[in-house]
ZAVOMAR-26272 format. One line per 2 residues: number of its first residue (from 1); their letters; for each residue x negated, y, z negated of C-alpha. Coordinates in nm, 3 decimals, always signed. Each point is the difference from the previous one (the first is absolute). Example, Ala and Ser with C-alpha at 12.3 -4.5 7.8 and 13.67 -1.06 7.14 Angstrom:
<pts>
1) as) -1.230 -0.450 -0.780 ~ -0.137 +0.344 +0.066 .
</pts>
This chain:
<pts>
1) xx) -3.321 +7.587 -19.247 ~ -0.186 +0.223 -0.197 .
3) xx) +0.047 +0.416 +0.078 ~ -0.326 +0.063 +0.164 .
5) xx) -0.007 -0.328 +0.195 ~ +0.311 +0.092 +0.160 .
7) xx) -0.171 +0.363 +0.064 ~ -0.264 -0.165 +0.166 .
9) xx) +0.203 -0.249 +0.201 ~ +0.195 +0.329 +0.128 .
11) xx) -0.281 +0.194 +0.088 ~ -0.136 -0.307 +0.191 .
13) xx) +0.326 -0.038 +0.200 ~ -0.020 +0.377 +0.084 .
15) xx) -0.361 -0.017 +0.122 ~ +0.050 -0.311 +0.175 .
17) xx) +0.311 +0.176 +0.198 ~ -0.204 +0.307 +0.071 .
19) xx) -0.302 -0.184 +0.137 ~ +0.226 -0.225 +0.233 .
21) xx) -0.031 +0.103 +0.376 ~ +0.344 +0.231 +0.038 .
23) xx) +0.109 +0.239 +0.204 ~ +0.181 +0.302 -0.167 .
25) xx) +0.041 +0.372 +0.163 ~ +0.011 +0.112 -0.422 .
27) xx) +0.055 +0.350 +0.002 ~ -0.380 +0.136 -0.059 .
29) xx) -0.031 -0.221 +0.365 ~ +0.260 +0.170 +0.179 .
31) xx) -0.193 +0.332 -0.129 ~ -0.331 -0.119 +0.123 .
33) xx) +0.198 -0.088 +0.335 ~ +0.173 +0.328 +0.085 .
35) xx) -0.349 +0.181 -0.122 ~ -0.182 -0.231 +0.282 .
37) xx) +0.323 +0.138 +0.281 ~ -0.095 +0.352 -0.154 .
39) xx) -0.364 -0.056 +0.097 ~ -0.139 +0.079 -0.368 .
41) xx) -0.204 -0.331 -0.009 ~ -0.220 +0.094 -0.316 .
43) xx) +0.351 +0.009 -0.194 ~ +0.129 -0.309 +0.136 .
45) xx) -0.302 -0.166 -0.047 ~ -0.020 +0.110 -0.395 .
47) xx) +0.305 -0.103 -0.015 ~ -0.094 -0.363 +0.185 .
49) xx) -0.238 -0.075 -0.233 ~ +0.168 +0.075 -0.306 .
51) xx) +0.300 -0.256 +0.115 ~ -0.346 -0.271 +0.045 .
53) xx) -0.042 +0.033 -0.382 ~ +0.362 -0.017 -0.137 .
55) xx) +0.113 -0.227 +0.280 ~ -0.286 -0.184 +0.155 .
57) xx) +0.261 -0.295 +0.165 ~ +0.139 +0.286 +0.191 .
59) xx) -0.073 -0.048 +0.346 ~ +0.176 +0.310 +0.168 .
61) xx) -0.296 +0.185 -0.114 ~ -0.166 -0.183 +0.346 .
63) xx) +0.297 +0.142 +0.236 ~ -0.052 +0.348 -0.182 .
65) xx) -0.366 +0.016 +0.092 ~ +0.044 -0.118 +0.317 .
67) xx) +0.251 +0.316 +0.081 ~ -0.370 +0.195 -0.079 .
69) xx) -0.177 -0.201 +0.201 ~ +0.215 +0.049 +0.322 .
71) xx) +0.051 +0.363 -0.022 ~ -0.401 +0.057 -0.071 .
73) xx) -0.013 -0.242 +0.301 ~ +0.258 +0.165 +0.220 .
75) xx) +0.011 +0.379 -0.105 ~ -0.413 +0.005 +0.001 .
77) xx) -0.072 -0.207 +0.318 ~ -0.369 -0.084 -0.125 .
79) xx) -0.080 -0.316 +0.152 ~ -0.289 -0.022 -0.286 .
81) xx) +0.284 +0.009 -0.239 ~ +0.202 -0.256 +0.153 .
83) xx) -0.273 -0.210 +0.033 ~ -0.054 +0.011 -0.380 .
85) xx) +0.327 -0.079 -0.100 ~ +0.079 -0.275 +0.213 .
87) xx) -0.093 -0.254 -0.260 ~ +0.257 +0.146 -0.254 .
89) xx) +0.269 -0.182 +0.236 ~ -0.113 -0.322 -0.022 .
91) xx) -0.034 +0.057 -0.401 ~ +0.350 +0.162 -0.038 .
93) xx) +0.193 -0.294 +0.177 ~ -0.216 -0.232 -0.189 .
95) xx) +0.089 +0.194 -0.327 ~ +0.355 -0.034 +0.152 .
97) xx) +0.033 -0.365 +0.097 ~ -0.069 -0.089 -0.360 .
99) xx) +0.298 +0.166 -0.140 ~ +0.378 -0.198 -0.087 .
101) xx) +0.168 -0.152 +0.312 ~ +0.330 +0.024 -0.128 .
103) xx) -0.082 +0.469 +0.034 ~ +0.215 +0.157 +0.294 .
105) xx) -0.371 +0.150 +0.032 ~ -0.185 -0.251 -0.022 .
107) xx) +0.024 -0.018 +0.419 ~ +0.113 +0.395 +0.059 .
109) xx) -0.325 +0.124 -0.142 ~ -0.245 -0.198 +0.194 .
111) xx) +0.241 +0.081 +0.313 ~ -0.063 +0.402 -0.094 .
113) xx) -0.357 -0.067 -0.056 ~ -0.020 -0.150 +0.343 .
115) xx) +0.209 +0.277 +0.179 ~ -0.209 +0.258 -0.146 .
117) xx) -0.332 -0.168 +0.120 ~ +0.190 -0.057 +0.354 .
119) xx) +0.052 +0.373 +0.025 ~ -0.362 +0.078 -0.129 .
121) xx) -0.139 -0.244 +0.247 ~ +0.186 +0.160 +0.280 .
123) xx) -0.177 +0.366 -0.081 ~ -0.309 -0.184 +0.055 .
125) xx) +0.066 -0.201 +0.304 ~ +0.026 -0.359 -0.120 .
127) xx) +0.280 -0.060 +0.164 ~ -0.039 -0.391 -0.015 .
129) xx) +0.020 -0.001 -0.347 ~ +0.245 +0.270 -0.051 .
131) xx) +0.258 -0.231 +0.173 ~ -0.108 -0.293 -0.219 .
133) xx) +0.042 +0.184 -0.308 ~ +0.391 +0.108 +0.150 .
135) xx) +0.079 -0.362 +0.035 ~ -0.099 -0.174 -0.293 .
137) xx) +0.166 +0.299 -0.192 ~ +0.309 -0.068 +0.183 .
139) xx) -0.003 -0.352 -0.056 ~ -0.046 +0.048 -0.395 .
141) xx) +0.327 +0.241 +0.060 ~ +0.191 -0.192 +0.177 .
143) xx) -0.092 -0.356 -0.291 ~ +0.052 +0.313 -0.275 .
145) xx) +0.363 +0.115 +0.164 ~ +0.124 -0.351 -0.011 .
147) xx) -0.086 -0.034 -0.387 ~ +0.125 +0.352 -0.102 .
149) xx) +0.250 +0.087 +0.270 ~ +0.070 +0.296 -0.186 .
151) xx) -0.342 +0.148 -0.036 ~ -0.040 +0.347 +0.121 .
153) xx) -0.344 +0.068 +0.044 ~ +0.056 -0.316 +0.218 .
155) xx) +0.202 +0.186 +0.258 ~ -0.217 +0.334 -0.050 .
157) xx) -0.263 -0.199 +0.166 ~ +0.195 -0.231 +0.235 .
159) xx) +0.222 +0.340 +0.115 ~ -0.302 +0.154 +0.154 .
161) xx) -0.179 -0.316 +0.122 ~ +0.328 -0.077 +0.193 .
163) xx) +0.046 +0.304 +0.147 ~ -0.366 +0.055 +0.160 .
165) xx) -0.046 -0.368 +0.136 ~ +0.243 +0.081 +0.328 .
167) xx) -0.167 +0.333 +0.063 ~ -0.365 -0.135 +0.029 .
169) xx) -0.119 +0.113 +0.392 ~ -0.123 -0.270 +0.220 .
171) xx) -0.364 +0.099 -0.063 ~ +0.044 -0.138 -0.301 .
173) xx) +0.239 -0.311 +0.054 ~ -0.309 -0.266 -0.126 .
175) xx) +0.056 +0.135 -0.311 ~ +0.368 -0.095 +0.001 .
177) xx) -0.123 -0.390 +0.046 ~ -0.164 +0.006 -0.377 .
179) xx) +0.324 +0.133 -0.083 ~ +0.140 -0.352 +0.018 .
181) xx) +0.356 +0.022 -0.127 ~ +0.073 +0.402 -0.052 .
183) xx) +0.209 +0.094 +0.192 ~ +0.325 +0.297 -0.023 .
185) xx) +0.106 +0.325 +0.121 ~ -0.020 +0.326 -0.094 .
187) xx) +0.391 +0.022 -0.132 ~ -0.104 -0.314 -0.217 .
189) xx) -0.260 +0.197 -0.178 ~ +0.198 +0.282 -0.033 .
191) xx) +0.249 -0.175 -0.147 ~ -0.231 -0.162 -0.231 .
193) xx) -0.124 +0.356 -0.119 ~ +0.312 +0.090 -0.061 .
195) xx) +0.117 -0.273 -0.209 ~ -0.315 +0.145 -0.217 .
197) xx) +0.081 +0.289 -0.004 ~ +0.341 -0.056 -0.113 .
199) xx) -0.093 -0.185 -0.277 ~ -0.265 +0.277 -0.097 .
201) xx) +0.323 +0.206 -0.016 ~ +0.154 -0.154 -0.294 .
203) xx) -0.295 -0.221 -0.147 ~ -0.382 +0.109 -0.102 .
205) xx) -0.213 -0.127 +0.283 ~ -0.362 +0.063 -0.060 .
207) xx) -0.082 -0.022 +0.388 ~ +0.295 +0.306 +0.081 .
209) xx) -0.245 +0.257 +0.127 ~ -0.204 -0.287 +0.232 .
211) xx) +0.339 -0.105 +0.144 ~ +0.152 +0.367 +0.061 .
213) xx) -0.353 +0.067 +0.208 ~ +0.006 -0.324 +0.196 .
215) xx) +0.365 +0.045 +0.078 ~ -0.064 +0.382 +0.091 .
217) xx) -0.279 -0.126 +0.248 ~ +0.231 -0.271 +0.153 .
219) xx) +0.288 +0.252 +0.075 ~ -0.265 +0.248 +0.174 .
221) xx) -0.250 -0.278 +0.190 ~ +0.174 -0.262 +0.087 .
223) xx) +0.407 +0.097 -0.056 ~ -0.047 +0.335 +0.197 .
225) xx) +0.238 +0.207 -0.285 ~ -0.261 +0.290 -0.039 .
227) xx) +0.323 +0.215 -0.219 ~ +0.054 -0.338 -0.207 .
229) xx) -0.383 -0.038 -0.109 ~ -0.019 +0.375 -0.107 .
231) xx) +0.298 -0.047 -0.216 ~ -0.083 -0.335 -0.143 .
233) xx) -0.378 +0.137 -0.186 ~ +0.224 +0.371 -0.034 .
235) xx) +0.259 -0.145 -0.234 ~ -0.198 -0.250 -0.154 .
237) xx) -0.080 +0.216 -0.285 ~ -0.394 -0.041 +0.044 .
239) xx) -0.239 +0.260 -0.142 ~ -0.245 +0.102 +0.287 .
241) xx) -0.139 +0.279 -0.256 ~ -0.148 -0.246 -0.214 .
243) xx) -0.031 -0.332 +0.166 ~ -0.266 -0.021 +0.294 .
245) xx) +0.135 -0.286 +0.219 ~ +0.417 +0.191 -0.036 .
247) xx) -0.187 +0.311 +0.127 ~ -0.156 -0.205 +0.306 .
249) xx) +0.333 -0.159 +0.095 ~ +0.175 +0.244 +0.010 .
251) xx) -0.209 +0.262 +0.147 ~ -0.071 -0.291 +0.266 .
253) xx) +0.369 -0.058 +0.091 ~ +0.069 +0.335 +0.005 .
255) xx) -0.284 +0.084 +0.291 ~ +0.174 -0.282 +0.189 .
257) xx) +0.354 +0.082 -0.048 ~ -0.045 +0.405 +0.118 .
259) xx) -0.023 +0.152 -0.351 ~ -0.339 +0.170 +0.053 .
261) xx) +0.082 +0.324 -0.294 ~ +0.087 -0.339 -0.243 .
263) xx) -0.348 -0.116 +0.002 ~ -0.203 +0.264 -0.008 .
265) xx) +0.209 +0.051 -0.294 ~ -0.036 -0.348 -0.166 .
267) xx) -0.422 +0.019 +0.116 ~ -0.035 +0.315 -0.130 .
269) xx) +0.168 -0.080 -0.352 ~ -0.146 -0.359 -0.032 .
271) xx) -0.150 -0.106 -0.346 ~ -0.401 +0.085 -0.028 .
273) xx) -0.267 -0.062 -0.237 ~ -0.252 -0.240 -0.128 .
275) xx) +0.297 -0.263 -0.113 ~ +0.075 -0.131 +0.331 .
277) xx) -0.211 -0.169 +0.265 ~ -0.127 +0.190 +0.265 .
279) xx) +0.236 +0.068 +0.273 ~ -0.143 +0.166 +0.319 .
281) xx) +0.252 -0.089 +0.272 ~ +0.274 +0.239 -0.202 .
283) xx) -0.260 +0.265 +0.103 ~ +0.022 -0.140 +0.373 .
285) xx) +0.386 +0.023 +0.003 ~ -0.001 +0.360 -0.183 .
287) xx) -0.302 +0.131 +0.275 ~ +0.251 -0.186 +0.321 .
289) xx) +0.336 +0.108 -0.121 ~ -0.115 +0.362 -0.061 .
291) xx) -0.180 +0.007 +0.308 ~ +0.345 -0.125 +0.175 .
293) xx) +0.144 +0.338 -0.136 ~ -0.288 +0.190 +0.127 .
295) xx) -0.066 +0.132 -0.345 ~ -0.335 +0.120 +0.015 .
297) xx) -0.147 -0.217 -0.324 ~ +0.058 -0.323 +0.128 .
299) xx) -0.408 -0.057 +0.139 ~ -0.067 +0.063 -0.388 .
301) xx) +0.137 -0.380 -0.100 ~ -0.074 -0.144 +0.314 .
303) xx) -0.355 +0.139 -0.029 ~ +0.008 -0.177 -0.383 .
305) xx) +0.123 -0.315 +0.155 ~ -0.270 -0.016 +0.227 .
307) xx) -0.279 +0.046 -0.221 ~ +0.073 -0.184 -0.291 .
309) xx) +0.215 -0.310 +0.081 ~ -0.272 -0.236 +0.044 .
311) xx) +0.233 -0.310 +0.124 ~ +0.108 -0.035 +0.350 .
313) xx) +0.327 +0.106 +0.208 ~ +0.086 +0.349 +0.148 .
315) xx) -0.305 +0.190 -0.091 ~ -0.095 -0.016 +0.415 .
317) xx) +0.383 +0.186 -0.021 ~ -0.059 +0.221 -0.272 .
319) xx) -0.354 +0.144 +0.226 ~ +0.317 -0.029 +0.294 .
321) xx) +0.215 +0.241 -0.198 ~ -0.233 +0.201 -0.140 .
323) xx) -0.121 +0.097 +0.347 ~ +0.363 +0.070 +0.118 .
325) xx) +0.000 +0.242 -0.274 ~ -0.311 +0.160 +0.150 .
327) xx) +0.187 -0.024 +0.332 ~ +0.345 +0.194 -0.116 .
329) xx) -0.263 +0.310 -0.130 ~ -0.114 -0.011 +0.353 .
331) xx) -0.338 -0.122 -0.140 ~ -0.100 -0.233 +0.293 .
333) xx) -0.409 -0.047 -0.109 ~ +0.157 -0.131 -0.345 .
335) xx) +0.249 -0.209 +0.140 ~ -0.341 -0.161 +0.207 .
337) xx) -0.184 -0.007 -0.370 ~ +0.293 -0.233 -0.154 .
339) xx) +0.047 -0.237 +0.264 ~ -0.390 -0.062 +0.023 .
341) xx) +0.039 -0.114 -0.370 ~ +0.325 -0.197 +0.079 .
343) xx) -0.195 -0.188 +0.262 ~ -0.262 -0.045 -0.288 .
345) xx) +0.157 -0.130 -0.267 ~ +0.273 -0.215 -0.086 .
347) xx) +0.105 -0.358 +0.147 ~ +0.269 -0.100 +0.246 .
349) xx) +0.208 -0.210 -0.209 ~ +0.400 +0.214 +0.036 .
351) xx) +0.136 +0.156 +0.283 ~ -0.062 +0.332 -0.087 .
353) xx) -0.359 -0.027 -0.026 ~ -0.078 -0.175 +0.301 .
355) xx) +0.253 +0.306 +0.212 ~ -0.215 +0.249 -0.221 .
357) xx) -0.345 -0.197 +0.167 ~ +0.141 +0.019 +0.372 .
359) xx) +0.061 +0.369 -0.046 ~ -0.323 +0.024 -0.106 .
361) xx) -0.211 -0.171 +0.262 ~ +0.196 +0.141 +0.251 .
363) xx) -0.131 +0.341 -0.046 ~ +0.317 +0.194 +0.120 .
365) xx) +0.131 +0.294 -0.186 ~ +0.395 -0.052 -0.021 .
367) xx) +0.226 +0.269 +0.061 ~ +0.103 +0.231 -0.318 .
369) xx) +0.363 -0.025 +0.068 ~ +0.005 -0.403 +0.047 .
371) xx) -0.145 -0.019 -0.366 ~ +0.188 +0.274 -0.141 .
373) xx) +0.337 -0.150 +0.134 ~ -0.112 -0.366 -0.104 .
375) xx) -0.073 +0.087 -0.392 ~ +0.314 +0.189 +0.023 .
377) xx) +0.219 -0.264 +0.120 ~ -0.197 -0.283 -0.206 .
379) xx) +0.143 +0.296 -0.275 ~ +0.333 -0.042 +0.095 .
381) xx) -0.008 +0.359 +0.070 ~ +0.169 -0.091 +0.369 .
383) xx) +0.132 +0.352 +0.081 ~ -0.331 +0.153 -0.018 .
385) xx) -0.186 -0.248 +0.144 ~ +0.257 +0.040 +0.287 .
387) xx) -0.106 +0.354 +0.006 ~ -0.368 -0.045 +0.041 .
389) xx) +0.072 -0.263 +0.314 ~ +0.313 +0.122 +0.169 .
391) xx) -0.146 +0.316 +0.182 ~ -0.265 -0.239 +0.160 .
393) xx) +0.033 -0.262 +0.290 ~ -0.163 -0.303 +0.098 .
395) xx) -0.242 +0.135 +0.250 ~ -0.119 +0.265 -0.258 .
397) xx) -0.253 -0.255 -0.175 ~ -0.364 -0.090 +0.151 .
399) xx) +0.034 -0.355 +0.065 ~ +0.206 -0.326 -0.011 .
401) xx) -0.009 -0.086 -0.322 ~ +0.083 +0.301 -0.144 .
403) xx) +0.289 +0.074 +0.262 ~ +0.130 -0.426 -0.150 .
405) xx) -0.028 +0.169 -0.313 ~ +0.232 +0.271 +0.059 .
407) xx) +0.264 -0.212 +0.120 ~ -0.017 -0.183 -0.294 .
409) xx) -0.001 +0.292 -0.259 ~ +0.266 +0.072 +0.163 .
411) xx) +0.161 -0.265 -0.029 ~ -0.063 -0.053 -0.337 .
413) xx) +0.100 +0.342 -0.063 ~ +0.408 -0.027 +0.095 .
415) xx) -0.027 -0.389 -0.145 ~ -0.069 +0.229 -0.304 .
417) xx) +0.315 +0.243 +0.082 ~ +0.220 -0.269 +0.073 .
419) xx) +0.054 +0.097 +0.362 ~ -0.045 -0.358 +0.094 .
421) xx) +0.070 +0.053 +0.406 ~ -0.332 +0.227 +0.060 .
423) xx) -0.197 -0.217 -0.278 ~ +0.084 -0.293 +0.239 .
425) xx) -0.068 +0.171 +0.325 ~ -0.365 +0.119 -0.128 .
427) xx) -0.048 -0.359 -0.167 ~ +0.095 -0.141 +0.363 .
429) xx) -0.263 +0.241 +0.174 ~ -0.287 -0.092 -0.244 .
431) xx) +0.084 -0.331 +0.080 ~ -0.042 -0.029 +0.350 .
433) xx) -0.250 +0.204 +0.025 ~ -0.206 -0.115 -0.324 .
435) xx) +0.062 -0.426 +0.015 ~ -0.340 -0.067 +0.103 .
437) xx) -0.198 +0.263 -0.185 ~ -0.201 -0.076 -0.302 .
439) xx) +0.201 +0.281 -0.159 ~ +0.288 -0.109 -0.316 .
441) xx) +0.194 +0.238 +0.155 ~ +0.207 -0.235 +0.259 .
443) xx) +0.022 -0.303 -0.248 ~ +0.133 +0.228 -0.269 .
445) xx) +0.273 +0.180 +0.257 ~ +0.149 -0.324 +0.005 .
447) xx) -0.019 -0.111 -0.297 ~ +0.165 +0.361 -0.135 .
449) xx) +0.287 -0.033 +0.331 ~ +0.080 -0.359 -0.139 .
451) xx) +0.057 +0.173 -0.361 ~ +0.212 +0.222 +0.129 .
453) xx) +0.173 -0.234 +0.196 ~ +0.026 -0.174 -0.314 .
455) xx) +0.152 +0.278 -0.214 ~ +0.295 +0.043 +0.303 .
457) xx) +0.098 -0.360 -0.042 ~ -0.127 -0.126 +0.399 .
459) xx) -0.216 -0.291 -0.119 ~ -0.056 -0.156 +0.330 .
461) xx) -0.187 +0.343 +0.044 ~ -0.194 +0.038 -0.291 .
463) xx) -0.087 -0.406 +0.055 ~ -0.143 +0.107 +0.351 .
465) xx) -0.221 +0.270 -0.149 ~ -0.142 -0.130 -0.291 .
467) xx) -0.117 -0.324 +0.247 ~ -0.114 +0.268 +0.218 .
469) xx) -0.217 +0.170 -0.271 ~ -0.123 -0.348 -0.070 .
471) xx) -0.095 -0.083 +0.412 ~ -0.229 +0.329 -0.057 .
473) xx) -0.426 -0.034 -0.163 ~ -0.101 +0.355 -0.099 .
475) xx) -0.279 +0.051 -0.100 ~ +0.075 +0.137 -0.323 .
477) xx) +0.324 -0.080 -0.253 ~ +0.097 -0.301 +0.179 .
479) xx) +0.033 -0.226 -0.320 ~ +0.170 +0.254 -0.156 .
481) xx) +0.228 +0.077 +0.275 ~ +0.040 -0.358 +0.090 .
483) xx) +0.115 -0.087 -0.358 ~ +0.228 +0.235 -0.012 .
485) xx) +0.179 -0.107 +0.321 ~ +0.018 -0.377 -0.097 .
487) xx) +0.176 +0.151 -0.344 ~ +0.229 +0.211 +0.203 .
489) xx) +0.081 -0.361 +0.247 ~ +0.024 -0.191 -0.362 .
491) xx) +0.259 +0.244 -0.102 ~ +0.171 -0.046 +0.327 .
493) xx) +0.032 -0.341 +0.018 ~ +0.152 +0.017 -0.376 .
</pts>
């Protein structure tokens, strides 16, 4: 064959192997990835389109953008703009189904593209389709595990799918019936995380930072190891200074697991600037947790939060805190002025929001020292918290609610020291005398007597109050409440 035949015969090979449908995490796409987890979509997208014109058979380009898509989606909570990229779904698994078979992601990446679009469903209440999305995914994992049993984005997926499917509450048990098939336990999906992890230990996993979050999450919802969580985002060498979504992780955990000073710390030093998409609810957390620490700048974020975040949970909270704020500077006529606005705006989609409305349109003024001791215990800043409550009594406060509210705080209060005996005997009084109130404070005194019950090893106990917690309606928290009492019987009965 002549020299420039066989040139052109080459090049024809090559083109005909780039053009074929592939996919192939090349490293310029693993770049374009971990700028989409950084939230610096203009980069990533560059960087998308460049790997269209030098690899146009590359179809991980479609998982990639759909990353963008869900975080726009989930982090912005515009219903206009999840309206408008709903049709990129049905494109991108299109895209997707065309690729080779014989890929171990051929099926994984139309299962993530589904779980992502289940979770952005779910912010928007389409709850029916949501579950649909969960159970074809699983079913394309499950056909995908027996074909590559050694897979691991496989069991990044599968870990957290089988861990959450026992601890759905019985509100939402029609769900469950789409679910045809999924089934496991919470230790199951640990497990599975951890074989993940473990491999991410002595191989290069692309997905590392996804799994190390989901299995952080599982340990502090649903595996009740508060310590264990902290440690597993603290040593996993993540850089909260520079990438968004590390920063909100970790600052989250550490408001739930009683590390207050930590995330103010992480909030305050998170990345900024033009490069990364817009990330209001970081101003939310910075404006609650300094307000938990009565520092006196924390109305400054909340008051940005409020004002600028244009999607749709916690701004009737943010108006809430804000006008505690005006409360604690004994400011009584602006404490009115925010909860007006929190009664105006905002919907009643979360728990918090809808507790922030009752306030609201119930027009009482709440004692100083009940909100000064509950941001200080929700601080983890028990001993002063105890100091605020201790010199005052039951009868002390105006009416019942707010004398079912002390006994709670108070409970909650030695819960927090670890002085279990007078947690449980306030927990027991807010129960009897709170059970058929619309209050959350009754269902959640059981629910926090069958943790500790729990934690001391007397699961008959903690059994009895975590069913008790779900026998109670409150007004206000009960889905949250309720799933987190069919977790703690799921972890029981393990």
């Amino acid at each position: 064959m002549k020299p420039h035949l066989a040139f052109f015969f080459c090049m024809l090979s090559l083109a005909s192997s780039l053009s074929a449908k592939h996919f192939n995490y090349t490293p310029s796409a693993r770049e374009a990835y971990e700028k989409v987890l950084s939230l610096r979509f203009e980069e990533a997208q560059v960087m998308i389109d460049q790997i269209r014109q030098r690899d146009p058979g590359n179809l991980v380009v479609y998982h990639i953008e759909n990353y963008i898509d869900f975080f726009r989606i989930y982090i912005g909570e515009s219903e206009a703009e999840f309206s408008r990229l709903k049709s990129n779904r049905d494109r991108r698994l299109a895209q997707v189904a065309g690729g080779d078979p014989t890929s171990p992601y051929y099926l994984y990446v139309q299962a993530d593209i589904r779980l992502q679009w289940a979770l952005a469903r779910l912010k928007f209440g389409e709850y029916f389709n949501a579950f649909t999305e969960v159970s074809k995914a699983y079913k394309l994992l499950q056909d995908n595990q027996k074909k590559f049993p050694g897979f691991m984005p496989n069991y990044k997926d599968l870990g957290i799918l089988h861990a959450m499917v026992g601890t759905i509450p019985d509100g939402y048990k029609w769900g469950v019936k789409l679910l045809s098939g999924l089934d496991g336990t919470i230790e199951q999906g640990r497990k599975e995380l951890e074989l993940v992890l473990n491999y991410a230990e002595y191989h290069d996993f692309i997905f590392e930072s996804e799994a190390e979050a989901l299995y952080a999450f599982l340990l502090l919802h649903l595996d009740n190891q508060e310590d264990a969580a902290w440690q597993a985002t603290y040593n996993a060498g993540w850089k909260p200074r520079s990438n968004m979504l590390h920063c909100f992780v970790q600052a989250n955990i550490a408001m739930r697991t009683g590390r207050n000073d930590e995330a103010i710390q992480l909030l305050e030093q998170r990345p900024r600037g033009d490069a990364y998409l817009a990330f209001p609810y970081l101003d939310f957390m910075l404006g609650i947790a300094k307000l938990r620490r009565l520092d006196d700048d924390g109305h400054i974020y909340l008051q940005r939060y409020a004002q600028q975040f244009s999607g749709r949970n916690f701004i009737k909270e943010a108006y809430q805190k804000l006008a505690w704020h005006q409360l604690l500077q004994n400011n009584k006529t602006g404490y009115r002025r925010y909860m007006e606005a929190c009664s105006r705006r905002g919907f009643l989609v979360v728990g918090s929001d809808v507790s922030a409305q009752r306030e609201a349109e119930a027009g009482l003024v709440p004692p100083v020292d009940l909100i000064k001791a509950r941001l200080l215990f929700d601080g983890a800043y028990y001993e002063k918290a105890y100091r605020v409550l201790s010199p005052r009594s039951e009868e002390d406060f105006p009416n019942k609610r707010f004398r079912l509210e002390y006994l709670y705080r108070m409970g909650r209060i030695f819960h927090g020291m670890k002085q279990y005996p007078q947690a449980l005997h306030y927990y027991q009084l807010t129960i009897e005398r709170g059970q058929s109130s619309p209050y959350f404070f009754a269902c959640n005194a059981a629910l926090q007597a069958g943790l500790i019950y729990e934690e001391l090893g007397m699961s008959d106990r903690a059994a009895d109050f975590f069913r008790r917690c779900l026998n109670m309606s409150p007004e206000e928290y009960k889905t949250g409440l309720h799933q987190k009492a069919t977790t703690g019987l799921s972890r029981l009965r393990e």
